[in-house]
HTML snippet that shows the backbone in 3Dmol.js (N, CA, C, O; Angstrom):
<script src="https://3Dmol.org/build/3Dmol-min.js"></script>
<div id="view" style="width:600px;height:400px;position:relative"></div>
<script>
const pdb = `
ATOM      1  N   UNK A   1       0.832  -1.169   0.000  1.00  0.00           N
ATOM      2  CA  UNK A   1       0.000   0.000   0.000  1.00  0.00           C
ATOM      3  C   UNK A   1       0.885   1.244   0.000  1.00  0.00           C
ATOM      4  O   UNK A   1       1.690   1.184   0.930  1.00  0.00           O
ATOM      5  N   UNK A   2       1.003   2.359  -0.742  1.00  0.00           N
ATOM      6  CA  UNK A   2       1.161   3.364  -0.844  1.00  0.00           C
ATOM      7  C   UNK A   2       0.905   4.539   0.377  1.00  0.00           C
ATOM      8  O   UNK A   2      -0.192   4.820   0.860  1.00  0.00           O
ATOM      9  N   UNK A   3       2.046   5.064   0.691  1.00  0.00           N
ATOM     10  CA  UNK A   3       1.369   5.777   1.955  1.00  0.00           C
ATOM     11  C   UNK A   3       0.785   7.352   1.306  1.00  0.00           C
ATOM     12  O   UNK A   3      -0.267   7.770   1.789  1.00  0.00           O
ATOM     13  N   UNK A   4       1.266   7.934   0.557  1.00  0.00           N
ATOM     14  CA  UNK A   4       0.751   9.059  -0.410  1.00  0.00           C
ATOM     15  C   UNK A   4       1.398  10.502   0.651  1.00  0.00           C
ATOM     16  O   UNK A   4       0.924  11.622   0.846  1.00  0.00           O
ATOM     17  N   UNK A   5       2.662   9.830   1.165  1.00  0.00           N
ATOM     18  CA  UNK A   5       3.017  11.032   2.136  1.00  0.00           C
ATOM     19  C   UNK A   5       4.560  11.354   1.364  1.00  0.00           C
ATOM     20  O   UNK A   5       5.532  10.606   1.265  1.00  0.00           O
ATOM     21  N   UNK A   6       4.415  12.428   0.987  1.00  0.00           N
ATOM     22  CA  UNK A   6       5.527  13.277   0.437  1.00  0.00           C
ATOM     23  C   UNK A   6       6.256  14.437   1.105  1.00  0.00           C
ATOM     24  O   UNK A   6       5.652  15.497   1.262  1.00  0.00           O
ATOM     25  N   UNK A   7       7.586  14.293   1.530  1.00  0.00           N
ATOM     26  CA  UNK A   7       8.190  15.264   1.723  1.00  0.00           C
ATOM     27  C   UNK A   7       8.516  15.890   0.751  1.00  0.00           C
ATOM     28  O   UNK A   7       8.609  15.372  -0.362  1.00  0.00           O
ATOM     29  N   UNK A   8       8.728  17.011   0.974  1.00  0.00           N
ATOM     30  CA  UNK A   8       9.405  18.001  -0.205  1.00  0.00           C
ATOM     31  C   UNK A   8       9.795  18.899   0.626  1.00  0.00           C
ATOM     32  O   UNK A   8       9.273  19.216   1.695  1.00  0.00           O
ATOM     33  N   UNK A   9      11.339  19.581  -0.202  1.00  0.00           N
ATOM     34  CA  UNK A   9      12.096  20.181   0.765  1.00  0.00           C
ATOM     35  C   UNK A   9      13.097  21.677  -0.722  1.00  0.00           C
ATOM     36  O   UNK A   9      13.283  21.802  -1.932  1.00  0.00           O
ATOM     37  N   UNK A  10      13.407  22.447   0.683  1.00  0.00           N
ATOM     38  CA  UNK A  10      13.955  23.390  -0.662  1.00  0.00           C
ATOM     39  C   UNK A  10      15.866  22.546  -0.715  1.00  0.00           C
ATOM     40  O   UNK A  10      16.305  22.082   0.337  1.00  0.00           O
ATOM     41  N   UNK A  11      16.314  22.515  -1.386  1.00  0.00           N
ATOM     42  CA  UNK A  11      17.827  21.677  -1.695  1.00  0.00           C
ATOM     43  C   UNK A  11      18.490  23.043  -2.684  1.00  0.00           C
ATOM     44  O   UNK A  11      17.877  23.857  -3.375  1.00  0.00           O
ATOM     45  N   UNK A  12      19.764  22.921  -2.463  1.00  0.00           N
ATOM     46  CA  UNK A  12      21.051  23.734  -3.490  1.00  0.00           C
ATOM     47  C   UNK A  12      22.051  22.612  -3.905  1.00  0.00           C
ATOM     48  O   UNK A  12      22.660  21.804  -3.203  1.00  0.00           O
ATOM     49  N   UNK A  13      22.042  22.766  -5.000  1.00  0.00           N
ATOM     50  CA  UNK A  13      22.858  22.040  -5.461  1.00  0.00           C
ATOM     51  C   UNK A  13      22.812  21.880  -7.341  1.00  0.00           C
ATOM     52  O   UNK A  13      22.249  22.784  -7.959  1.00  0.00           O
ATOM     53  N   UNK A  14      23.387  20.784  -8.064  1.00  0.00           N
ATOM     54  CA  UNK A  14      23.050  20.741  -9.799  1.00  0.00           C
ATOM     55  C   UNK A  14      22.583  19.810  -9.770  1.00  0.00           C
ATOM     56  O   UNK A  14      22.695  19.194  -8.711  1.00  0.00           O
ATOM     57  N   UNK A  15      21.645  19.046 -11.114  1.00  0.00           N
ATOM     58  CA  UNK A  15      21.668  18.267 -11.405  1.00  0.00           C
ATOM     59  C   UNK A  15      22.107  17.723 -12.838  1.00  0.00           C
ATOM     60  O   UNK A  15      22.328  18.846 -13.292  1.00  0.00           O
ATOM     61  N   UNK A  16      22.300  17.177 -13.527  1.00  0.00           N
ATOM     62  CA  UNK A  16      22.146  16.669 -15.136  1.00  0.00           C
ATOM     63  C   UNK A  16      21.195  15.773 -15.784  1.00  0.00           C
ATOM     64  O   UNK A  16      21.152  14.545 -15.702  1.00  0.00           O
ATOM     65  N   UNK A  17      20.453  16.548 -16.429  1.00  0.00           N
ATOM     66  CA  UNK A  17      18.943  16.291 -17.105  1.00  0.00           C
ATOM     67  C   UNK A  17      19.610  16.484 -18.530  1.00  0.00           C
ATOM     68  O   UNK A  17      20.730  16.952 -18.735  1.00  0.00           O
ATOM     69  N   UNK A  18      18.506  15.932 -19.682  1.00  0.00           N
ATOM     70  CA  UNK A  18      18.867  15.532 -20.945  1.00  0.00           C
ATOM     71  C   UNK A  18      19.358  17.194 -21.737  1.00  0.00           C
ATOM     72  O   UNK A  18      20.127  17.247 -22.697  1.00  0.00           O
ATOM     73  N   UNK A  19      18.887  18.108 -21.254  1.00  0.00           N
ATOM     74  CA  UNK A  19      19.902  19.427 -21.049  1.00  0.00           C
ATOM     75  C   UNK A  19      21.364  19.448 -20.718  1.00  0.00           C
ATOM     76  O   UNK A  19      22.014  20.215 -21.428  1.00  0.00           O
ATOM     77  N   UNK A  20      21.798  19.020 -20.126  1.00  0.00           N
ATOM     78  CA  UNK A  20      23.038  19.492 -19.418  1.00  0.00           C
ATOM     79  C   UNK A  20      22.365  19.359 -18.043  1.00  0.00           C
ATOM     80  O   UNK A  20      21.313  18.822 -17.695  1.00  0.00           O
ATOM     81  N   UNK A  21      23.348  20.044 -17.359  1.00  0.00           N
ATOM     82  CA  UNK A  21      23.485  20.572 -15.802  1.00  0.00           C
ATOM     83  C   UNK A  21      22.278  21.604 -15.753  1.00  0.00           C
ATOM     84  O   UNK A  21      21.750  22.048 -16.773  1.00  0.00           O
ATOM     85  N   UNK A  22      21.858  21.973 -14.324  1.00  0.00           N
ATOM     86  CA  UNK A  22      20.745  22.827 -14.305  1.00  0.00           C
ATOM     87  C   UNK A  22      20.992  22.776 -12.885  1.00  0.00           C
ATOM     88  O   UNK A  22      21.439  21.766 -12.343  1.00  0.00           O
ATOM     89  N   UNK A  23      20.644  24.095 -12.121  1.00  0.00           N
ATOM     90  CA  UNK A  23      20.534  24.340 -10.741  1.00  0.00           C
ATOM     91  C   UNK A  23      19.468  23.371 -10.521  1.00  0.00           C
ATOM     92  O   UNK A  23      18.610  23.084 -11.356  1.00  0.00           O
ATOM     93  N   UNK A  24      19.633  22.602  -8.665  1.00  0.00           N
ATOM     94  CA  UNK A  24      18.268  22.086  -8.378  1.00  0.00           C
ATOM     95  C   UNK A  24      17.907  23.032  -7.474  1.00  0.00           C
ATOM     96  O   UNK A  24      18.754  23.759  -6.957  1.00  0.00           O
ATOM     97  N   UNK A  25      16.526  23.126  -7.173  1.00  0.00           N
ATOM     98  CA  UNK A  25      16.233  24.256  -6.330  1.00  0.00           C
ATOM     99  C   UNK A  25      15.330  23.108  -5.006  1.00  0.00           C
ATOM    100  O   UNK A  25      15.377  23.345  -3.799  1.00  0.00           O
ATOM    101  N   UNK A  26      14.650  22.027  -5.567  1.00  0.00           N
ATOM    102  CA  UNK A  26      12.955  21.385  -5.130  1.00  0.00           C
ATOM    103  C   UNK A  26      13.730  20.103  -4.963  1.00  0.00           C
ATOM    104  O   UNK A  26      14.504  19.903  -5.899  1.00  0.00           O
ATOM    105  N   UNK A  27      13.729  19.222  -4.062  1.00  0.00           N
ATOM    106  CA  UNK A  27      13.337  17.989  -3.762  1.00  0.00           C
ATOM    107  C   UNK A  27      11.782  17.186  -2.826  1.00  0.00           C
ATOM    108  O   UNK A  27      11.211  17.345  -1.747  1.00  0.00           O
ATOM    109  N   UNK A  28      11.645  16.313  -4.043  1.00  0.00           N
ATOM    110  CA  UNK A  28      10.169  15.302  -3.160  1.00  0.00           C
ATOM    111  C   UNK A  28      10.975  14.037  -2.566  1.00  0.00           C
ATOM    112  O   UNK A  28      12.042  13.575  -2.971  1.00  0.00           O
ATOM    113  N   UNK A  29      10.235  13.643  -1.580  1.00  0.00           N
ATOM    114  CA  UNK A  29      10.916  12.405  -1.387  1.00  0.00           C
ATOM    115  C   UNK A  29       9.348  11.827  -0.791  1.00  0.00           C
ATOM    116  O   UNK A  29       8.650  12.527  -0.058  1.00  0.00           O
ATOM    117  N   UNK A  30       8.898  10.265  -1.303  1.00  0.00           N
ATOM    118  CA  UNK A  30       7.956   9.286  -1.356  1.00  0.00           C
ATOM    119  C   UNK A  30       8.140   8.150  -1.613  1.00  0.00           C
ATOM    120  O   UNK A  30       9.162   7.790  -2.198  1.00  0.00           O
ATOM    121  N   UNK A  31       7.142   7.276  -1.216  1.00  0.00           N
ATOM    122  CA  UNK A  31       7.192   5.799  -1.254  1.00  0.00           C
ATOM    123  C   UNK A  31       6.082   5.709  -1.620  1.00  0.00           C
ATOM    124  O   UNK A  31       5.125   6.032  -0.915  1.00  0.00           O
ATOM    125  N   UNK A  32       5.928   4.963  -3.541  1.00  0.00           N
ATOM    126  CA  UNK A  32       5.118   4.639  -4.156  1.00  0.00           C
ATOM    127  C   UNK A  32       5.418   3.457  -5.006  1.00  0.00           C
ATOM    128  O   UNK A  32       6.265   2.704  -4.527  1.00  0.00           O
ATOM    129  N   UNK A  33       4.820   3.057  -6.380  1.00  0.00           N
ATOM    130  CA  UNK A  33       5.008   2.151  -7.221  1.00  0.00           C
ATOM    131  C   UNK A  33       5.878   2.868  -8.096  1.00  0.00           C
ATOM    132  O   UNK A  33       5.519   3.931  -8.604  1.00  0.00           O
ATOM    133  N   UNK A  34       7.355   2.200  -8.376  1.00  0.00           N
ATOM    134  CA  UNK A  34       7.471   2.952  -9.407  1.00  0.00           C
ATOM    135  C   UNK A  34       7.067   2.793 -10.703  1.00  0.00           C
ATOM    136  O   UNK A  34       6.119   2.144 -11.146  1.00  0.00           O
ATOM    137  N   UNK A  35       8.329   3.809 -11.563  1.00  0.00           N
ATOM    138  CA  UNK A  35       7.515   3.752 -12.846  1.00  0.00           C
ATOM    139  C   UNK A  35       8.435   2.607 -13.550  1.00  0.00           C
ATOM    140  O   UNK A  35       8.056   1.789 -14.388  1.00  0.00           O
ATOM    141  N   UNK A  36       9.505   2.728 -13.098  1.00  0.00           N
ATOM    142  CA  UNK A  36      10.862   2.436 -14.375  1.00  0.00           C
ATOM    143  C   UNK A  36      11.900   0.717 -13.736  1.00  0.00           C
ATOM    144  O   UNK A  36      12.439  -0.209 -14.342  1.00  0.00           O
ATOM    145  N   UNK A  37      11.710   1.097 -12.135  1.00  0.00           N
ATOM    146  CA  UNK A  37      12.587   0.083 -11.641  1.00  0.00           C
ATOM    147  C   UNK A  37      11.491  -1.161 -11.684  1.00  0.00           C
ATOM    148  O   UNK A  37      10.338  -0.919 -12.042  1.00  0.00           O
ATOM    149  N   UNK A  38      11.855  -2.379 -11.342  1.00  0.00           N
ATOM    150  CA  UNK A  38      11.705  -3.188 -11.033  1.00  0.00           C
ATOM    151  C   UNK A  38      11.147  -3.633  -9.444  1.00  0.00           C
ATOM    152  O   UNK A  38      11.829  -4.416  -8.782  1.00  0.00           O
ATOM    153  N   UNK A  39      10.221  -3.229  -9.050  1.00  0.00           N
ATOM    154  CA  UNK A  39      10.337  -3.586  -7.319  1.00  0.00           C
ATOM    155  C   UNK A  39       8.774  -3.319  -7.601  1.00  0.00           C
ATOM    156  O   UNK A  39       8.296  -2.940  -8.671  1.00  0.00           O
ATOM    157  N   UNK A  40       7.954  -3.653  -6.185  1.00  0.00           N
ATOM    158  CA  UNK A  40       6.576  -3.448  -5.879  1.00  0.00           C
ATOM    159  C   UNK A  40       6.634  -1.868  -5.339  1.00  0.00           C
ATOM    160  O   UNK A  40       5.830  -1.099  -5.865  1.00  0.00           O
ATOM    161  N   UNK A  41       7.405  -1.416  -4.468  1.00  0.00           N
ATOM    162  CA  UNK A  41       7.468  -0.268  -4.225  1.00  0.00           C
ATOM    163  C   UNK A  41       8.917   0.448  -3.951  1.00  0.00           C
ATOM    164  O   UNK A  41       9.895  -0.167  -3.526  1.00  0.00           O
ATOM    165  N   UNK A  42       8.899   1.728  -4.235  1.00  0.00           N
ATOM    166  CA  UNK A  42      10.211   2.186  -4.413  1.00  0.00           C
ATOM    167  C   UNK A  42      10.586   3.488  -3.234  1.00  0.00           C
ATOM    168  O   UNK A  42       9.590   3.944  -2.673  1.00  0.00           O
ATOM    169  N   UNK A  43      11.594   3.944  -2.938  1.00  0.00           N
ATOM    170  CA  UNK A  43      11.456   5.260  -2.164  1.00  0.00           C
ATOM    171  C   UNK A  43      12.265   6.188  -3.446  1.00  0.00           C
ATOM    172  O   UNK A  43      13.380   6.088  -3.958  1.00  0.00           O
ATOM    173  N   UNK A  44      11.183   7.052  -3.647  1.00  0.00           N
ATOM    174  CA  UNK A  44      11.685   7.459  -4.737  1.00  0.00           C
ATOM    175  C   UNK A  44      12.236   9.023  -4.405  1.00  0.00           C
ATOM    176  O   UNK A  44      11.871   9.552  -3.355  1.00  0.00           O
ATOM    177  N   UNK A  45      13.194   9.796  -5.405  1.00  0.00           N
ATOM    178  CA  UNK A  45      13.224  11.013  -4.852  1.00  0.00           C
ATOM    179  C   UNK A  45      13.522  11.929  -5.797  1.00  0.00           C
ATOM    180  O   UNK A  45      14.366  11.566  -6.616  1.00  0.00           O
ATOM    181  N   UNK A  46      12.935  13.341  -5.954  1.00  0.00           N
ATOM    182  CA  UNK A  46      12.816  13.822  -7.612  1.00  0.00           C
ATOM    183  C   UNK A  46      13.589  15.289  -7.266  1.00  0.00           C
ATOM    184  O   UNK A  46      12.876  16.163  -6.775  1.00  0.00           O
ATOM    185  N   UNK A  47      14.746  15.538  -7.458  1.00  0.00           N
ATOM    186  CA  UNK A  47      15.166  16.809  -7.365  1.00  0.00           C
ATOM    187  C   UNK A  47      15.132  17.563  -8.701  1.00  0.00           C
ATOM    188  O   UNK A  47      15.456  17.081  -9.787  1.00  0.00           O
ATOM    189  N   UNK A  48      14.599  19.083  -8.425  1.00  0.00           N
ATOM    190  CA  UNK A  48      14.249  19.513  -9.548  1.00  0.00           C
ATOM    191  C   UNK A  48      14.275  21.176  -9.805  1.00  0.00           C
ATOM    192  O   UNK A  48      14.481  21.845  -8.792  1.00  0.00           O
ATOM    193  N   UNK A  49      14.158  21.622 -10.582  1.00  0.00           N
ATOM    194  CA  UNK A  49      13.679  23.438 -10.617  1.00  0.00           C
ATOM    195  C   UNK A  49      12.855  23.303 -11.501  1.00  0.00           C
ATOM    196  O   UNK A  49      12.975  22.802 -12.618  1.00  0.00           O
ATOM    197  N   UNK A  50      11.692  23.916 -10.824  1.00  0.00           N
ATOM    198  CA  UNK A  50      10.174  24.318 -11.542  1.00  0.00           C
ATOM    199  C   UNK A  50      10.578  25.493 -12.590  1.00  0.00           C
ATOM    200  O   UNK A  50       9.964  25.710 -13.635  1.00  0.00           O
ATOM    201  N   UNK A  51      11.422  26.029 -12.253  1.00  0.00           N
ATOM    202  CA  UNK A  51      11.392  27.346 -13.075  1.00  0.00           C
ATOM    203  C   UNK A  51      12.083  27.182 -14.432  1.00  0.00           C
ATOM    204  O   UNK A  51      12.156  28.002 -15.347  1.00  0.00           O
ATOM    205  N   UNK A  52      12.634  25.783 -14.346  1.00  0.00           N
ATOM    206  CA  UNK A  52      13.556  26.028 -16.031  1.00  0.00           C
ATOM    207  C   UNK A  52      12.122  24.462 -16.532  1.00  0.00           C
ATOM    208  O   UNK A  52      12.232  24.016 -17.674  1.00  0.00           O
ATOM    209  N   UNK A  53      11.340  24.041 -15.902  1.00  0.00           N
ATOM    210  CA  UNK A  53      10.536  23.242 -16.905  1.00  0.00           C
ATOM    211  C   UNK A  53      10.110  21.834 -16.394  1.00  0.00           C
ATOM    212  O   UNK A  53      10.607  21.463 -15.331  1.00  0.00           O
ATOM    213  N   UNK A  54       9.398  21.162 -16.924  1.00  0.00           N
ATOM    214  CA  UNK A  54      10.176  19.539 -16.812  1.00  0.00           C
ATOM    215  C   UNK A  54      10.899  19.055 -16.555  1.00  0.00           C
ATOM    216  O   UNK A  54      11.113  18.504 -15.475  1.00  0.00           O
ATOM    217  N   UNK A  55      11.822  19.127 -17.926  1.00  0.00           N
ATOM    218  CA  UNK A  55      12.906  18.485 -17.966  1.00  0.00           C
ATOM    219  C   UNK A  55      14.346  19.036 -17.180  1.00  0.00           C
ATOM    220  O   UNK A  55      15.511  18.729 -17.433  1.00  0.00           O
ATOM    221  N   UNK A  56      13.838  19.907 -16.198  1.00  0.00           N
ATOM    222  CA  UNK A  56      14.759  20.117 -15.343  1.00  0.00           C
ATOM    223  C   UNK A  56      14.277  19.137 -13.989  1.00  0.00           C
ATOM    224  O   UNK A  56      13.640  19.565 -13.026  1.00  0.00           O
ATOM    225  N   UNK A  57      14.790  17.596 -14.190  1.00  0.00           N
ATOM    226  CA  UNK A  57      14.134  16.941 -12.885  1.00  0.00           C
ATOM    227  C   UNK A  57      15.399  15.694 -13.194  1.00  0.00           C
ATOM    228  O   UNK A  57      15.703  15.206 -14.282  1.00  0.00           O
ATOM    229  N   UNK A  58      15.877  15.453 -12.075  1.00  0.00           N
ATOM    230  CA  UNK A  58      16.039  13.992 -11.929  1.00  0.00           C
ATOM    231  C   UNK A  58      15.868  13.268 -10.719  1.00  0.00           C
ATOM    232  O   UNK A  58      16.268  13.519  -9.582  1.00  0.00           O
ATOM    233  N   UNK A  59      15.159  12.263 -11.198  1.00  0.00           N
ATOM    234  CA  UNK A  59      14.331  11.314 -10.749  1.00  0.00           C
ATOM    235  C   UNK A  59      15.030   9.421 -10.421  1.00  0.00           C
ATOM    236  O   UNK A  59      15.239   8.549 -11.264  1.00  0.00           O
ATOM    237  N   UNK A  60      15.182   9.374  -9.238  1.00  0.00           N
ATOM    238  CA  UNK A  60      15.741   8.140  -8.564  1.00  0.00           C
ATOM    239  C   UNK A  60      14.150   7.226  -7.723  1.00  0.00           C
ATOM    240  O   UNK A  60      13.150   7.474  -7.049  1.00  0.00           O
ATOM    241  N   UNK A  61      14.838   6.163  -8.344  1.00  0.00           N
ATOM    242  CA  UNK A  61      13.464   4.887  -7.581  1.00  0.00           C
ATOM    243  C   UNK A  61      14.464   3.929  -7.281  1.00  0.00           C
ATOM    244  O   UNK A  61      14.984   3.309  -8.208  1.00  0.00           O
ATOM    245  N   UNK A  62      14.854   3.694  -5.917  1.00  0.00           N
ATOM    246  CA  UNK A  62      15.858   2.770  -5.140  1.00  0.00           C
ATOM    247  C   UNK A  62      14.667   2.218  -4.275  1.00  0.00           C
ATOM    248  O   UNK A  62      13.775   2.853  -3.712  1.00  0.00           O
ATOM    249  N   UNK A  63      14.977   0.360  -4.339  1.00  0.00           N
ATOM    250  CA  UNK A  63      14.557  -0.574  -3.616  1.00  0.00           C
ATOM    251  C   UNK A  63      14.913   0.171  -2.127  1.00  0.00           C
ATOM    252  O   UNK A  63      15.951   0.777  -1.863  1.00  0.00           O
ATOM    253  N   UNK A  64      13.599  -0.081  -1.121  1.00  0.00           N
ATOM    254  CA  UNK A  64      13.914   0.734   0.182  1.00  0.00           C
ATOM    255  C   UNK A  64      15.119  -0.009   1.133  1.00  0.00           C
ATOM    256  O   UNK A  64      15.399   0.527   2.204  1.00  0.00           O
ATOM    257  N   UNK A  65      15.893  -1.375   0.680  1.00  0.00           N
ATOM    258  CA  UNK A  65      17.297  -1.340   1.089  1.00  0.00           C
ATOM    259  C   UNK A  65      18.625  -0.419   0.664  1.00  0.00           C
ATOM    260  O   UNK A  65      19.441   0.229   1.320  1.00  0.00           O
ATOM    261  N   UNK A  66      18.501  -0.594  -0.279  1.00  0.00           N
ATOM    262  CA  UNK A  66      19.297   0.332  -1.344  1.00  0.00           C
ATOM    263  C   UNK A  66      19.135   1.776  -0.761  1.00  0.00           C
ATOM    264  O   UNK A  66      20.161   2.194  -0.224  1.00  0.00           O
ATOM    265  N   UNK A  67      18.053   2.636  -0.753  1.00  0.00           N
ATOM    266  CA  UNK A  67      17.457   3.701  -0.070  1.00  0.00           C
ATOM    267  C   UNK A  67      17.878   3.927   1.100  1.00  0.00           C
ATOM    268  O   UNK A  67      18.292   5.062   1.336  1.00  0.00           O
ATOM    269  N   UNK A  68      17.891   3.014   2.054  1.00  0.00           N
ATOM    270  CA  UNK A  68      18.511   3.258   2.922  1.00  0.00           C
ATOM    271  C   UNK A  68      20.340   3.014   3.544  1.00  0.00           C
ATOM    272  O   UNK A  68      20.948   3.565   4.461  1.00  0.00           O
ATOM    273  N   UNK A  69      20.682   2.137   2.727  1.00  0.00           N
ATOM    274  CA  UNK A  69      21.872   2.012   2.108  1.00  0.00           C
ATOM    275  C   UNK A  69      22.633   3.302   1.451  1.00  0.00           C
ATOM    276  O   UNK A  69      23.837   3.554   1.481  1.00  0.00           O
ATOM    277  N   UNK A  70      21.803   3.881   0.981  1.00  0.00           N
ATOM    278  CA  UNK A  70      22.395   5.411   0.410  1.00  0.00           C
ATOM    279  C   UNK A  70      22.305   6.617   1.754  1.00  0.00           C
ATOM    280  O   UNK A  70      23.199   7.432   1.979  1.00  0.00           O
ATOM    281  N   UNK A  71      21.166   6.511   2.457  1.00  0.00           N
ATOM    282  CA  UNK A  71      21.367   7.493   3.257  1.00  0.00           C
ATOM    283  C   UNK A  71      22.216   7.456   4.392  1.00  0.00           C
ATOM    284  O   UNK A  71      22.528   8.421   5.090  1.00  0.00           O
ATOM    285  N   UNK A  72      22.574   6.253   4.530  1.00  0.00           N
ATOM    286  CA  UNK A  72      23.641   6.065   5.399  1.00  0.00           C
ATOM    287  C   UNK A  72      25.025   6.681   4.796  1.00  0.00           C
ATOM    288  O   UNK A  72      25.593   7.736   5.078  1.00  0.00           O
ATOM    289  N   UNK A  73      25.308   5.842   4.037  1.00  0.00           N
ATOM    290  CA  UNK A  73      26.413   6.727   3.042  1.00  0.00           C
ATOM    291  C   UNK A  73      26.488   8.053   2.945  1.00  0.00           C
ATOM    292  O   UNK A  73      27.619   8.489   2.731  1.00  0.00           O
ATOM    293  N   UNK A  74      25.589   8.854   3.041  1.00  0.00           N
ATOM    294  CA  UNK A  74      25.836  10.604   2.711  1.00  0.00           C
ATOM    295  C   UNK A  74      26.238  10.832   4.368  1.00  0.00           C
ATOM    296  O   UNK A  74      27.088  11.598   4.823  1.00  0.00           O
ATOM    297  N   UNK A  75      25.262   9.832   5.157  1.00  0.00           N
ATOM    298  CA  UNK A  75      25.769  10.845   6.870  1.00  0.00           C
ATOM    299  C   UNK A  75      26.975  10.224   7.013  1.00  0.00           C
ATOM    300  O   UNK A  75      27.710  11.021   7.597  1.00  0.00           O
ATOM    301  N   UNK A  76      27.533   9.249   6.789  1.00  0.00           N
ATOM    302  CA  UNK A  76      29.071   9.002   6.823  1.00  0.00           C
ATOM    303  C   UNK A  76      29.798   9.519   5.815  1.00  0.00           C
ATOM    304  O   UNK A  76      30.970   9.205   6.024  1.00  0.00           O
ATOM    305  N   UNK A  77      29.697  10.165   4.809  1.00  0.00           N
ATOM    306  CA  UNK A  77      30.334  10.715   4.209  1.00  0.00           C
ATOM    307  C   UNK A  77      30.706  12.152   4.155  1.00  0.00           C
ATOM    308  O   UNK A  77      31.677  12.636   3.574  1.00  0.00           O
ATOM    309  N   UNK A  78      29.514  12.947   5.055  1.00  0.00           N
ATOM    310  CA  UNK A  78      29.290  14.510   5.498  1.00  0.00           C
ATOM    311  C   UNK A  78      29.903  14.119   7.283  1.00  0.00           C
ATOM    312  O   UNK A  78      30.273  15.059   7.987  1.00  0.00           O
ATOM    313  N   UNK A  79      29.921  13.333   7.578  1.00  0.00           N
ATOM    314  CA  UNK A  79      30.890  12.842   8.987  1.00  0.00           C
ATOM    315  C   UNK A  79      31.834  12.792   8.814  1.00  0.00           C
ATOM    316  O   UNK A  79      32.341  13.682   9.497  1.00  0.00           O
ATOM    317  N   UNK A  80      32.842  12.104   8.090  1.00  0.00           N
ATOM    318  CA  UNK A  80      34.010  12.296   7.723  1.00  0.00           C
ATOM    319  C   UNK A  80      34.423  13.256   7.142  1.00  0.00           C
ATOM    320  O   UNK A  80      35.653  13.243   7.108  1.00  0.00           O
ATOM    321  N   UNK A  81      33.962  14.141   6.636  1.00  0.00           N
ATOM    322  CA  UNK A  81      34.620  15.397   6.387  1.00  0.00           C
ATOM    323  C   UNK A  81      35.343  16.276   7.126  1.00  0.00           C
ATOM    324  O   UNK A  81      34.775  17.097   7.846  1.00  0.00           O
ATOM    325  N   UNK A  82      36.947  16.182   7.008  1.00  0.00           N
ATOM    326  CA  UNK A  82      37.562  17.321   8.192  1.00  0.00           C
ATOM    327  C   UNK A  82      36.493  18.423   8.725  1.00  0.00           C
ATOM    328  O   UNK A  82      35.396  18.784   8.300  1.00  0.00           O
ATOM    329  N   UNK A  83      37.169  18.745   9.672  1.00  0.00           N
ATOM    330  CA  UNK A  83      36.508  19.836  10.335  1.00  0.00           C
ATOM    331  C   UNK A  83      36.516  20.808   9.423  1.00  0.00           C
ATOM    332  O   UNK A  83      37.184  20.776   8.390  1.00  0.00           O
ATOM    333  N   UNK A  84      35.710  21.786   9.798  1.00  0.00           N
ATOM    334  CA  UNK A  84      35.966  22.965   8.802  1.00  0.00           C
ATOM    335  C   UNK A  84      34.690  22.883   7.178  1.00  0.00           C
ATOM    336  O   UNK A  84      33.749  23.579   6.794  1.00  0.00           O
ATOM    337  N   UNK A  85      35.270  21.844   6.759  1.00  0.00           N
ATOM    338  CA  UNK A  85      34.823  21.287   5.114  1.00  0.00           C
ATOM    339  C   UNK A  85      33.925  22.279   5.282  1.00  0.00           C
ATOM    340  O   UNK A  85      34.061  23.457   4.950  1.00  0.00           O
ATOM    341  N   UNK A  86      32.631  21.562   6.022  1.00  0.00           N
ATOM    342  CA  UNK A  86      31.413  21.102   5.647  1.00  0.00           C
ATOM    343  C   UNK A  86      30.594  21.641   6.739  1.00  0.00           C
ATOM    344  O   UNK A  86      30.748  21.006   7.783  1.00  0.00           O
ATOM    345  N   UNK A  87      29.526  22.909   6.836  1.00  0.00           N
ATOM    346  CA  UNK A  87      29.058  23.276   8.081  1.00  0.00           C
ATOM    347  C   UNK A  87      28.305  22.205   8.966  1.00  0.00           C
ATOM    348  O   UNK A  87      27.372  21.479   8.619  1.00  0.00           O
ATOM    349  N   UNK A  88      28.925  22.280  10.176  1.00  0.00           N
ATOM    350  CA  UNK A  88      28.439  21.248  11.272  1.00  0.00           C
ATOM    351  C   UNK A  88      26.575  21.502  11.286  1.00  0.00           C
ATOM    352  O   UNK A  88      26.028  22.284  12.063  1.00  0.00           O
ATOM    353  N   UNK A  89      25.976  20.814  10.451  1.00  0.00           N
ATOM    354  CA  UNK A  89      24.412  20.792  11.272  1.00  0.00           C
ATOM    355  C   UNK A  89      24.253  20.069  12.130  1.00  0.00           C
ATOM    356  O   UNK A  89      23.128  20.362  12.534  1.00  0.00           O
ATOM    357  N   UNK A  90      24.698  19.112  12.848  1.00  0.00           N
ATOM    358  CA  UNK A  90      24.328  18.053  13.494  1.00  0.00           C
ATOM    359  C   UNK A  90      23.775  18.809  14.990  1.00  0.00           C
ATOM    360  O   UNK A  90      22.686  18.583  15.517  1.00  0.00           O
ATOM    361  N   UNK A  91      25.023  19.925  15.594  1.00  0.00           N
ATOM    362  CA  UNK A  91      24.619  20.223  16.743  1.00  0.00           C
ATOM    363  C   UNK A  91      24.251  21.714  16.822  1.00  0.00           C
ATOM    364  O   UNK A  91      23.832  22.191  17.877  1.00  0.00           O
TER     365      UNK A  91
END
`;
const viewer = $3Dmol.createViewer("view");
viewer.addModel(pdb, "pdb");
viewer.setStyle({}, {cartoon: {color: "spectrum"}});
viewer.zoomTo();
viewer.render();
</script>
């Protein structure tokens, strides 16, 4: 079952869409059916800018091991960053 609960959040950063590179401004993040992968349900997550179109979006559907397998990876990877790098949000 689909829970139909979407975060969406404001994000900085690029992405590369069939354009080139493009600022992202928008991320959703949900757990639905996807469209493209293979699985019953996916945690999917669409970073994007409304303002250049459509095709300013890219779009990830990771099995929710994998999914969570990745988010582990970014907080150990924004953890290991010398001091300094990377502004401390944690505390």
């Amino acid at each position: 079952m689909c829970t139909y609960r979407t975060t969406t959040l404001a994000v900085s950063g690029s992405g590369k869409g069939p354009q080139g590179w493009f600022p992202v401004t928008d991320a959703a993040v949900y757990l639905d059916h996807p469209v493209h992968a293979r699985a019953e349900h996916t945690l999917n997550v669409d970073l994007r800018n409304p303002g250049r179109g459509p095709a300013a979006r890219v779009a990830l559907e990771l099995d929710p091991r994998a999914a969570r397998d990745l988010a582990v990876a970014i907080l150990e990877a924004l953890d290991a960053a010398p001091a300094g790098l990377v502004e401390d949000l944690a505390g």
